[in-house]
C-alpha positions in Angstrom: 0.5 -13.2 -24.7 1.4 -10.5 -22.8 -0.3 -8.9 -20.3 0.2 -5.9 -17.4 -2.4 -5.0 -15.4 -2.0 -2.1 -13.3 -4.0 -1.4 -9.5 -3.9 0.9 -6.7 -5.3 4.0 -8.3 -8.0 5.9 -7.1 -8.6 9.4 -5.6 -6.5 10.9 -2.4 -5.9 14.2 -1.5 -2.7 16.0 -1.3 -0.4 14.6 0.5 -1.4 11.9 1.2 -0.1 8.2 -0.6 -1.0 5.7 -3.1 0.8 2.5 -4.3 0.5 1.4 -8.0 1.2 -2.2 -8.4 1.6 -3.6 -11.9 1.2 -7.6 -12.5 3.1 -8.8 -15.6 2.1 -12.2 -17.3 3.4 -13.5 -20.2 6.9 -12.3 -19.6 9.7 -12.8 -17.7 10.7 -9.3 -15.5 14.3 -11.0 -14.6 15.5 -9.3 -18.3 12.8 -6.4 -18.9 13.4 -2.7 -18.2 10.2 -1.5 -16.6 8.9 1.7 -16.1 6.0 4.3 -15.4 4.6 6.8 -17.1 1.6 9.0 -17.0 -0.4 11.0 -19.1 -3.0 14.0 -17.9 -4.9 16.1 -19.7 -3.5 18.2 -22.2 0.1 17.2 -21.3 2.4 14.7 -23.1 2.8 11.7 -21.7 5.5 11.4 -19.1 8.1 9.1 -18.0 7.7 8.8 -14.0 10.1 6.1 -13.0 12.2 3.1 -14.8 13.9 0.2 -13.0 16.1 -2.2 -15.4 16.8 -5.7 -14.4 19.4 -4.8 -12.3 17.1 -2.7 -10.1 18.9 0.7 -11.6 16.3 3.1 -11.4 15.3 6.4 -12.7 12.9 9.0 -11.6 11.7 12.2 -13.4 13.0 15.5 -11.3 9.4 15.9 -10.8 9.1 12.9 -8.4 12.0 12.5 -7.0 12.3 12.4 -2.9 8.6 11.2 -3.2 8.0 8.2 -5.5 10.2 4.7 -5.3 9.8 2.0 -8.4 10.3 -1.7 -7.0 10.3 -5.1 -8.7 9.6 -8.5 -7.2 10.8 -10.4 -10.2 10.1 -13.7 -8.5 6.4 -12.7 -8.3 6.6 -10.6 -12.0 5.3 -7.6 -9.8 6.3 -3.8 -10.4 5.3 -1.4 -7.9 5.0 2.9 -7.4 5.1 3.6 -4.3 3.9 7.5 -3.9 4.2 9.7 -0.8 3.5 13.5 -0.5 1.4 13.3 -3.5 0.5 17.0 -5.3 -2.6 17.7 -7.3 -0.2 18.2 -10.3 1.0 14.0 -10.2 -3.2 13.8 -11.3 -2.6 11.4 -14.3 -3.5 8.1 -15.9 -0.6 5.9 -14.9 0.8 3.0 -17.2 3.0 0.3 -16.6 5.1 -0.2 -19.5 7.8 -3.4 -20.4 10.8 -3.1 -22.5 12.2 -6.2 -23.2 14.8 -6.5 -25.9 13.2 -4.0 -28.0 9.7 -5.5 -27.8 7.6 -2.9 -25.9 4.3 -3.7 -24.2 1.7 -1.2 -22.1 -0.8 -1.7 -19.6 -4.3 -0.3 -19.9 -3.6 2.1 -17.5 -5.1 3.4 -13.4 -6.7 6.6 -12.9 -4.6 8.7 -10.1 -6.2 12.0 -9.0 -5.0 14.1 -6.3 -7.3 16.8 -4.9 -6.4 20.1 -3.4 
C-alpha cells in the first residue's frame, strides 16, 4: 500500500521559511515523478513544483527564486524548501506520486502565511 505523509506545515509570517518534507512508503521514488501542489480557498488547486527521477524540476512562475523541490531517493523522502514566503502561498499543500500512470496523494499540511 501506498502511502505519503507530508510534515513541516504550520503558521509563519511573511517572509519568513518553512520546509515541507513528504515520506513515501510503499513505492519506490528511484522511477516516480513527484510533485507539489496546493489548494486554498476558493482557488483551483495548483501545481507548485515537480521533480522526475532524474531530478528535472519544475516550478510554477509563482514560486520561482523562492521554493526548491529535492528528493533523497535512497531515504524515499521529497522535500519543499520555502524562503520569502507571501501571505498569497497560504494553502494546503499535497505531496503527490506519479509513477507509470498510477497516481497517489498525500493527505495534505496546512501552510499559512500571515501579513
Amino acid at each position: 500500500q501506498v502511502q505519503l505523509v507530508e510534515s513541516g506545515g504550520g503558521l509563519v509570517q511573511a517572509g519568513g521559511s518553512l520546509r515541507l518534507s513528504c515520506a513515501a512508503s510503499g513505492i519506490a521514488l528511484s522511477r516516480t515523478f513527484m510533485a507539489w501542489y496546493r489548494h486554498a480557498p476558493g482557488k483551483e488547486r495548483e501545481l507548485v513544483a515537480g521533480t522526475s527521477f532524474a531530478s528535472l524540476t519544475h516550478y510554477a512562475d509563482s514560486v520561482k527564486g523562492r521554493f526548491t523541490i529535492s528528493r533523497d531517493n535512497a531515504k524515499n523522502i521529497v522535500s519543499l524548501q520555502m524562503n520569502s514566503l507571501k501571505p498569497e502561498d497560504t494553502a494546503v499543500y499535497y505531496c503527490h506520486a506519479n509513477r507509470f500512470g498510477n497516481e497517489f496523494w498525500g493527505q495534505g499540511t496546512q501552510v499559512t502565511v500571515s501579513s
